[in-house]
C-alpha positions in Angstrom: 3.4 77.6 101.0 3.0 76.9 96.8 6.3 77.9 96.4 7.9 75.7 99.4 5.6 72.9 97.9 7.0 73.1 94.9 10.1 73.1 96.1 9.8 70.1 98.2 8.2 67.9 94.9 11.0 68.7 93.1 13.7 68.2 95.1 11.4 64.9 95.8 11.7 64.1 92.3 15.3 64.8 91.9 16.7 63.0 94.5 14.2 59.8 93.5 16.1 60.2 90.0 19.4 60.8 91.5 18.7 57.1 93.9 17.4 55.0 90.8 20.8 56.3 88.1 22.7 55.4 91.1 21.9 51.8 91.2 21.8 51.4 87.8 25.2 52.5 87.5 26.2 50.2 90.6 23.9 47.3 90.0 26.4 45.3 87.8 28.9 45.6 90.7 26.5 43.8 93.0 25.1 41.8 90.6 27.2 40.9 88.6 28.0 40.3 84.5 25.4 36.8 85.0 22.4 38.9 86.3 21.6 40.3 82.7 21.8 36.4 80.9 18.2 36.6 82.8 14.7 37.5 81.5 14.2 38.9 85.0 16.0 41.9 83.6 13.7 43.6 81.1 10.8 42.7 83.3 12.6 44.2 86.4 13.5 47.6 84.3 9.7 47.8 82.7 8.2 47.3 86.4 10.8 50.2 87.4 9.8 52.6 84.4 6.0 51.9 85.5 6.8 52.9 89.1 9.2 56.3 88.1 6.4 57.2 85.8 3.8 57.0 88.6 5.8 58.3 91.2 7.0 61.6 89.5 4.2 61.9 87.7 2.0 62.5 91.6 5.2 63.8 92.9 4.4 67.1 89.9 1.1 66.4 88.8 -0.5 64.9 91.7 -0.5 68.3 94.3 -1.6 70.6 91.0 -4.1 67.9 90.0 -5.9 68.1 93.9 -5.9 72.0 93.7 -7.2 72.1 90.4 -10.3 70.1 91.2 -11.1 72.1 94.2 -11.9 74.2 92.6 -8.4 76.2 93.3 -7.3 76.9 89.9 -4.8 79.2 90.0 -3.1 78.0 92.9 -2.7 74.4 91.2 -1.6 76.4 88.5 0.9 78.5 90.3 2.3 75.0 92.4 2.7 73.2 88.4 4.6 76.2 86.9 7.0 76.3 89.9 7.7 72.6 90.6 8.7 72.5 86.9 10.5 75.7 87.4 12.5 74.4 90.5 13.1 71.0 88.4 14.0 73.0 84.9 16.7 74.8 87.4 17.7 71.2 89.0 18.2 69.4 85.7 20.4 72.2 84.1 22.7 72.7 87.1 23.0 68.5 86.8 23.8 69.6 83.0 26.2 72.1 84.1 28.1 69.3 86.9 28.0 67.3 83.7 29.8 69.4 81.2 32.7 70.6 83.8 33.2 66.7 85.1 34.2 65.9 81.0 
């Protein structure tokens, strides 16, 4: 179950990331080259770096961080090293789409 945890967080994680760069990339399509004359927009990308930093940070932390203080140390341990595993293996074949899409 730790490793299907894991697993699940950070695919979790990655497809969060892969939904937010998505609209980034698309939000000047829908709204348009006026939206950013607006002081709406740093407030609207600081409330959106709060909220990704909270959310991934219980999506890996947040399981490990449970375990951990009941007592189940190496568990919370074991579910931590894998999530970041899984997610170290996610972010280099994203690298690796990169570098043969240039």
């Amino acid at each position: 179950p730790v490793l299907k945890r894991a697993f699940i967080n950070a695919l979790a994680t990655a497809l969060y990331i892969v939904v937010i760069a998505s609209f980034l990339f698309y939000a000047p399509k829908f709204f348009g080259p006026s939206g950013s004359n607006t002081v709406l927009v740093p407030i609207v990308m600081l409330l959106l770096l709060v909220f990704s930093a909270s959310l991934t940070g219980a999506l890996i932390f947040g399981q490990p961080v449970l375990l951990y203080l009941d007592g189940k140390k190496k568990e919370a341990l074991s579910l931590l090293v894998y999530t970041l595993g899984i997610f170290l293996v996610i972010t280099l074949a994203a690298l690796l789409a990169l570098s043969l899409a240039v």
